[in-house]
C-alpha positions as CSV (number, residue, x, y, z in Angstrom):
1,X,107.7,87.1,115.0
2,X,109.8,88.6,112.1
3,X,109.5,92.3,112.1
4,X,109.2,93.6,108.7
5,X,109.6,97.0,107.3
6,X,108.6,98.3,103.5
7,X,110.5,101.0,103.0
8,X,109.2,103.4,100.4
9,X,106.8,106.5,99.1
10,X,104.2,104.6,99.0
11,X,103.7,104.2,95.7
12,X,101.8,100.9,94.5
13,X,105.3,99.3,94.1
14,X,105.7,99.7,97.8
15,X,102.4,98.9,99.1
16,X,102.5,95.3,96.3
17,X,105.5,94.7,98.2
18,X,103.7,94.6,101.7
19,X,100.9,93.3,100.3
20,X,103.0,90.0,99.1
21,X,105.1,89.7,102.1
22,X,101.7,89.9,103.6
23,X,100.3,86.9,101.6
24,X,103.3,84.8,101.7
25,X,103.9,84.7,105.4
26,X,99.9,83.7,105.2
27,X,100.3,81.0,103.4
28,X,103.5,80.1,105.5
29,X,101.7,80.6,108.4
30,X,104.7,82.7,110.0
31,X,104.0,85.0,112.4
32,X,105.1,88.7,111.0
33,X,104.7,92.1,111.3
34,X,104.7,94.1,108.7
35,X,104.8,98.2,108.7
36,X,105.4,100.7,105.9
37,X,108.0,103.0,106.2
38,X,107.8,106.7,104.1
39,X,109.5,109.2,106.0
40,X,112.8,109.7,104.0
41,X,115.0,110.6,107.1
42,X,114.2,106.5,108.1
43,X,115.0,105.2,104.7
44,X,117.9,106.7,104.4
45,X,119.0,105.4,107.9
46,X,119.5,102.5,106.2
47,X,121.6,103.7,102.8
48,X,118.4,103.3,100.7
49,X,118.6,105.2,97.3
50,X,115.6,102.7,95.4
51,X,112.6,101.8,96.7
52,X,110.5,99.4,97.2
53,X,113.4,98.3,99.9
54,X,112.4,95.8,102.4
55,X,114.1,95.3,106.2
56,X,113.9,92.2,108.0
57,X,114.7,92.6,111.6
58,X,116.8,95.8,111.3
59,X,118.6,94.0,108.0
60,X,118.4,95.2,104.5
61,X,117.6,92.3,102.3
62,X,115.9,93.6,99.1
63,X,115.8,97.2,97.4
64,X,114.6,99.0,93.9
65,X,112.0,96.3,93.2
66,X,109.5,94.6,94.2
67,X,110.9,90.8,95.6
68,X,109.8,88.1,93.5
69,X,107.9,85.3,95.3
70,X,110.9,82.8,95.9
71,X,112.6,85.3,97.6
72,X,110.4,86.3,99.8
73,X,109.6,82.4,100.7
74,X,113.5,82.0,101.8
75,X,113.5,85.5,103.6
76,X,110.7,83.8,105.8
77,X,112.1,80.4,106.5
């Protein structure tokens, strides 16, 4: 199981971005886990400065937008 972190305010940006990481891995059937992270001490643990960011397994793959589909396909392979 991939463990899968939004990192972000919460704005609808972030909460789009789990919501299609969500829906993708679905679809894939891939097993994931997928939490939303808002406290700014964590997100900038991991050199954040734009959100939406998203971490897969404790590596930064994606920030300052939300990922289009294609990326997030490949992420999950």
């Amino acid at each position: 199981m991939k463990i899968i972190k939004v990192l972000g305010s919460g704005c609808a940006k972030c909460i789009k971005t789990a919501e299609l990481i969500e829906k993708i891995a679905n679809e894939q059937g891939v097993s994931v886990s997928v939490y939303k992270e808002a406290s700014p001490e964590a997100i900038m643990s991991y050199g954040v400065m734009s959100t939406p960011a998203v971490v897969i397994d404790e590596t930064l793959v994606h920030t300052g937008s939300i990922p289009q589909t294609s990326q997030v396909k490949e992420w999950l392979e």
